[in-house]
N, C-alpha and C positions, 0 to 999 in steps of 0.2 A: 424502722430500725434496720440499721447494716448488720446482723447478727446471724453469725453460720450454724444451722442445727444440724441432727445427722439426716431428718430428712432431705438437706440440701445436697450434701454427700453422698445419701444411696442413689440418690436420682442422676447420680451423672453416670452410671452405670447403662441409665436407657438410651443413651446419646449416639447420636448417628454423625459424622463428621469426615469430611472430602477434606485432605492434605496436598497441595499442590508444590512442590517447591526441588529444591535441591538435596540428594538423596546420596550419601557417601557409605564408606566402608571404614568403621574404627577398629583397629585391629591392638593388641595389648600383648605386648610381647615379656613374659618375667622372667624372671633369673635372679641369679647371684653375681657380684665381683669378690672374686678371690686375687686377684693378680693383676699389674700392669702389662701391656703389651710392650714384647720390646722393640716394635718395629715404631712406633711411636709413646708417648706419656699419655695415653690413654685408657680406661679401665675394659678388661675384658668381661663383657656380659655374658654367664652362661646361660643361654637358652634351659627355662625348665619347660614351659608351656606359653603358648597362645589363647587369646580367647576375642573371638569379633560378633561385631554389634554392629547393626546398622544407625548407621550418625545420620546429622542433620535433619531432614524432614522425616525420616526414617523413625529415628529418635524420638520427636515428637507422637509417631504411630505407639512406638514403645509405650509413651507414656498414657497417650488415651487407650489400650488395651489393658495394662497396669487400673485404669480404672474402672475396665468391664464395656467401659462403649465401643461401636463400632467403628470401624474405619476404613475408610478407600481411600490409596495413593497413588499419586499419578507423579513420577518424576521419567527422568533419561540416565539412562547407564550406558555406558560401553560395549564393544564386544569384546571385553578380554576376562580375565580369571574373574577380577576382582569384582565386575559385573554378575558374573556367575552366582558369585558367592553370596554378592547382595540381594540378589532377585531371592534363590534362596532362603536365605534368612528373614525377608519381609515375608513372603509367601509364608513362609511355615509357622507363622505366629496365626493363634487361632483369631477370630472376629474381624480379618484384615483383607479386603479387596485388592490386591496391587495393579496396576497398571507401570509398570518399568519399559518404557520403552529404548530401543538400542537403535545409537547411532554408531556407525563400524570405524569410522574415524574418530572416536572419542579415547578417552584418558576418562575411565571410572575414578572419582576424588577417593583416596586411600590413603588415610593416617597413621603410620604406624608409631606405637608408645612404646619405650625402651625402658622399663621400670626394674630397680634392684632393689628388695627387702625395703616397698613400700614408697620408693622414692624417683621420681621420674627422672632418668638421665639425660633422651633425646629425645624427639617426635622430627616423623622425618612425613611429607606428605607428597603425592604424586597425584598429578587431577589435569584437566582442562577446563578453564575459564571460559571460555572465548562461547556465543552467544550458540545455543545448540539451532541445528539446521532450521533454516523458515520453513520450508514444508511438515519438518516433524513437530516446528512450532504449532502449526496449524492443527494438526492431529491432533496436540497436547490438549488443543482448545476444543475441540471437537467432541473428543471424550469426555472433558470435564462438563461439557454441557450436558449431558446423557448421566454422568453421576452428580452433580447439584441436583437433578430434581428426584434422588434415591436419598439424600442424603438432608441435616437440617441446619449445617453451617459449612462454610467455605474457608478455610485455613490456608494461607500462603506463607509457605516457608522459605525465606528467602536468605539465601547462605555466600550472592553473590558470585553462583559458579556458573550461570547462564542460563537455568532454565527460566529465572523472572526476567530476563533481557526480554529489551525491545520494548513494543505492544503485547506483550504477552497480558501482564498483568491489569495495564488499561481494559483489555477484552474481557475477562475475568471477574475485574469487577463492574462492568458494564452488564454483561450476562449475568453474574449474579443479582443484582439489581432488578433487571427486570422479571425474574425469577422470583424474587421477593425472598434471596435466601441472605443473612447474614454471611457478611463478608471481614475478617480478623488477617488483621497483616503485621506478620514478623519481617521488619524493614532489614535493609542493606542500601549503606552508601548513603548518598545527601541529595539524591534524585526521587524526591517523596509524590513529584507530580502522577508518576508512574502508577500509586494507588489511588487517586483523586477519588474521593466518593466512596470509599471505603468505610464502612462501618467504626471499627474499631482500628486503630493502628496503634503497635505494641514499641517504640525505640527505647534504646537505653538512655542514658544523660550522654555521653557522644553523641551517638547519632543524633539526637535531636536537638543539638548545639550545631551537625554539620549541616542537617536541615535546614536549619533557620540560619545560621550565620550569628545566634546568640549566645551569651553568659548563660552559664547552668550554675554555678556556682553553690546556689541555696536555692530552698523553696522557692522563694517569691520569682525569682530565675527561671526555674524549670517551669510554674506556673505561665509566667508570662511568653514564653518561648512556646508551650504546649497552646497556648488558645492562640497562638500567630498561626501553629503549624494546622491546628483544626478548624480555622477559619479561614488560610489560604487553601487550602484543599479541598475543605467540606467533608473532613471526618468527621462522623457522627461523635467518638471520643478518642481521648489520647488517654494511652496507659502509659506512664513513664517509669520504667524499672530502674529501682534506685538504688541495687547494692545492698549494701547492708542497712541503708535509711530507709528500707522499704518501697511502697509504690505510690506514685499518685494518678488519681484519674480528674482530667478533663473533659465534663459533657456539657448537654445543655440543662444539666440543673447544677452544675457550679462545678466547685475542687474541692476534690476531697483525700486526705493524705492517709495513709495506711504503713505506721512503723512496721518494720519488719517481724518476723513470725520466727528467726532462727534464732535457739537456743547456744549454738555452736556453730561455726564455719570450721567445716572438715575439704569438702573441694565443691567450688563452685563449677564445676562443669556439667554442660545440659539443663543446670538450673531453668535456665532462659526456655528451654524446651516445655520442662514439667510445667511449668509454669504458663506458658499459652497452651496446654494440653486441659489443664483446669478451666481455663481461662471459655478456650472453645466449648468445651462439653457442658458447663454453665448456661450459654449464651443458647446452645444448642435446645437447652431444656427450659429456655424460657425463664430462667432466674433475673434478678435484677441483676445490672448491672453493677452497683455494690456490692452486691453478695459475690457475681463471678470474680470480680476483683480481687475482694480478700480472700476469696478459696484461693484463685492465681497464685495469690501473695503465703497464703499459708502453704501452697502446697510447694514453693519455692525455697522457705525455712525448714521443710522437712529436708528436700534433695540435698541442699549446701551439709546439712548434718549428716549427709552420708558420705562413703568415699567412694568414689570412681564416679561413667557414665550413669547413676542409678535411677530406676523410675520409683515414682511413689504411688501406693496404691490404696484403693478405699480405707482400708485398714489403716492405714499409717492418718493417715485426715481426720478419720473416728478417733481412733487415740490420741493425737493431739488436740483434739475438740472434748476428750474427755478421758484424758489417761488413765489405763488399766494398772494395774498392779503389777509390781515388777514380776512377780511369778507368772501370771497369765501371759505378759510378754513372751516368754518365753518359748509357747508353745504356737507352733505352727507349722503352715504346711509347705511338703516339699519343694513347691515354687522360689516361696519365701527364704526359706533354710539353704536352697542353694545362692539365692543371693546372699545372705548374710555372711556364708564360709568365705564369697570371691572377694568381700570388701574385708574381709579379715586378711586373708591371704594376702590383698593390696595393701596391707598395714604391715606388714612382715610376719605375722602370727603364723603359726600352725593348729592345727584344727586338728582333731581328735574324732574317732567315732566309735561308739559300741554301739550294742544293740541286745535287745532282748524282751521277754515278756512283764518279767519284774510284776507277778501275779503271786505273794506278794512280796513285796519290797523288804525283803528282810536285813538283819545288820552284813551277811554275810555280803553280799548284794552293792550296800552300800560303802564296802571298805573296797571295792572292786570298783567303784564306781568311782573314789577319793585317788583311788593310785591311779585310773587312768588317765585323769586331770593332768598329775606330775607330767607325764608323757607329751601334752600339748599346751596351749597358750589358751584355747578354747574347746568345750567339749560339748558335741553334740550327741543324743542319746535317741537312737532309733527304736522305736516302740512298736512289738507287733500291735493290730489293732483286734479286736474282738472277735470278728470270725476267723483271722489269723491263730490266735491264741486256742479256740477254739478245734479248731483242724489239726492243731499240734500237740496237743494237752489232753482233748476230750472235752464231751457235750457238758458237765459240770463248769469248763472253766470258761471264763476266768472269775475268780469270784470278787474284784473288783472292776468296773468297768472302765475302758480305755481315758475318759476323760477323769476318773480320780484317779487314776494310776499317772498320768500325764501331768496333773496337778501335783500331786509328792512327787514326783523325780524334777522337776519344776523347782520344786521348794528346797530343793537343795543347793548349798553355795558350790559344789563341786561340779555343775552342770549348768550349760551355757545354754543350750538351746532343746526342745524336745520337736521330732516331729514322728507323727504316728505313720506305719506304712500295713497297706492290704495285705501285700503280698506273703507268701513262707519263709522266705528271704532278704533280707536288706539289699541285694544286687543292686537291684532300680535305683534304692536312696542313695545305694555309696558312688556310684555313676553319678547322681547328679549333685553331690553334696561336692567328691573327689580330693577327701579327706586328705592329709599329710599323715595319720597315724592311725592302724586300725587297730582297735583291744580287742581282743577275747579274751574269754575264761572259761572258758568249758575244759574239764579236765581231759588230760590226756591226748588233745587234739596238737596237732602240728600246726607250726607259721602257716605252712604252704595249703593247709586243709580247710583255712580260714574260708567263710563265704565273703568272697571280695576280693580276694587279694591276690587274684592273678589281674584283678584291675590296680590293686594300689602299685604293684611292680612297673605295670603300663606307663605310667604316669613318676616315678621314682617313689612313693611313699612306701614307708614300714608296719608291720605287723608285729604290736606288741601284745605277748601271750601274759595279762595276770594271774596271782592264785587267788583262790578262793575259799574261804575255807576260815 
């Protein structure tokens, strides 16, 4: 049986996986239009904030850390800022080996997204194509043999910006081969020679129409086109990502079709990502080949239901394999909680924050909590957590402990999201939640005396003071 349990899910957390590909900088620029410009009929965006992420093979690291496994990347950046910032931002993700090597005549790929209250205006992108140096090719290949044998699958990300030019990737998967390491290929262009002998190879219905030179059309189409392209090649399988018709795989025990997993399409972007991030850490742990498939596939129905770049995480796979209740939804941890605010924020929403011990949850409490709602579109509720309560209150408190106190504020319809924090202070949460509106209610305190809100200023957010009472 092709059936996913959660032991299939927690075990991709052990997975160890080498990223070889093309490695960019997404940068997300928001604001508002108030106004046309009058030097042209154009809308003027005001800048509120920025936020960057590393895209393409980058991207996919995102997403196998998002699942708890390890990862090593090996791509080429630039010497200029946007390199900088990339190296950066791979590096400082925890479980992640980088190998970013710098060519000084290079153009780092840098995407930038002009979005107003949720809605993308421009994308504007600066990159170099052109096939990166042969000697730093050489390097690339040199290293990767030195992490293939650290690591239990080979992932190629291919984005088309030149680090799979050439022989690169023929070497690759030649070396992997005789290393005896699975080898997963996210194609570009109609040149599939380049992976010959490749394990798995992942195209969409284009690419594997440009490949072959065939109708995709329907099933029986994409079928026939998948066992040309895995039989002139000598892929071991064809995965063909199908949109919203879901996947199908070609091996040597047949075809087999996999409907889609998405409840909603909110933005397809990265999907393709999450989805060989599954896909590898699967393969990595030795699952069938079915089962990696549909996790791929499932875990590319959860991404589409998100909005922006977003990774999916063990959690999100568990709950769709066995949905919680919408109350427990609710609660989690600050990692989670600050994604959930940026893809609120990419909706046009404003986000909301209090904070408090709520030991116990009284009605006074709770009319404090219904008006801070009014204030935002969403509201998140920061929860000191037990020895926090404890150090503030005394060794008696609290006399309910952190998870039923998280579970009633939970249950209430006037609150979006709970997450607990250690600390004496919500500083740490409001930094990384980076609310549009802060409440308090503590009598007698001032706007400005609020804990937070010499950062909501930072950022333009307000500080609204409820009563209590």
């Amino acid at each position: 049986m092709d059936t996913i349990t959660a032991d299939h899910i927690r075990t991709l957390a052990h997975a160890s996986v080498l990223v070889i590909g093309d490695v960019m900088l997404d940068r997300y620029a928001y604001g508002v239009v108030q106004r046309i410009s009058v030097e042209a009929p154009v809308p003027i965006l005001a800048i509120e904030r920025e936020v960057e992420q590393p895209g393409g093979a980058g991207n996919v690291v995102r997403n196998l850390t998002a699942l708890g496994a390890a990862a090593a990347l090996i791509s080429v950046v630039g010497d200029d800022a946007a390199g900088s910032e990339l190296t950066g931002l791979v590096g400082g993700q925890p479980g992640v080996e980088p190998w970013l090597l710098v060519q000084g005549s290079r153009t780092t790929t840098l995407k930038t997204r002009f979005i107003a209250s949720g809605q993308h205006m421009l994308r504007t992108d600066r990159e170099t194509t052109d096939p990166i140096h042969p000697k730093l090719a050489d390097r690339l290949v040199r290293i990767a043999n030195d992490a293939m044998a650290a690591t239990s699958v080979t992932v190629l990300s291919d984005y088309g910006k030149g680090v799979q030019a050439g022989t690169v990737p023929a070497q690759l998967v030649a070396n992997a081969r005789r290393m005896g390491r699975p080898i997963v290929v996210d194609p570009r262009g109609a040149d599939f020679a380049r992976y010959a002998g490749a394990d798995v190879v992942m195209p969409n219905r284009p690419e594997l129409s440009a490949a072959t030179g065939m109708p995709v059309g329907d099933e029986a189409a994409i079928v026939a086109a998948a066992q040309v392209l895995r039989t002139r090649f000598r892929f071991g399988a064809v995965v063909v990502t199908r949109g919203n018709d879901g996947m199908t795989l070609v091996d040597g025990d047949g075809v087999r079709h996999f409907p889609t997993e998405a409840p909603s399409v909110h933005d397809t972007s990265g999907a393709g990502d999450t989805a060989l991030a599954a896909l590898a850490t699967a393969i990595a742990m030795k699952l069938p080949l079915a089962i990696a498939v549909r996790l791929a596939n499932l875990a590319a129905g959860i991404s589409v239901g998100k909005v922006g770049n977003a990774v999916v995480r063990e959690a999100d796979l568990l709950e769709a394999l066995s949905p919680q209740s919408s109350v427990l939804r609710k609660i989690v941890a600050r990692s989670e909680a600050a994604e959930l605010a940026e893809r609120w924020r990419r909706r046009g929403w404003r986000v909301g924050f209090i904070d408090g011990c709520f030991d116990p949850l009284d009605p006074s409490a709770t009319r404090v909590l219904e008006e801070a709602r009014t204030q935002c579109d969403r509201l998140v509720v920061g929860l000191n957590g037990d020895p926090s309560v404890q150090r503030l209150l005394g060794a008696d408190r609290p006399t309910q402990p952190e998870a039923a106190r998280a579970a009633v504020l939970a249950s209430l319809g006037c609150v979006d999201l709970v997450s607990v924090f250690a600390e004496d202070t919500p500083v740490a949460l409001i930094e990384a939640l980076r609310p549009d509106v802060l409440v308090s209610a503590t009598a007698g305190r001032l706007a400005e005396d609020v804990a937070g809100a010499d950062l909501l200023r930072g950022w333009g957010g307000t500080v609204f003071l409820a009563k209590r009472g």
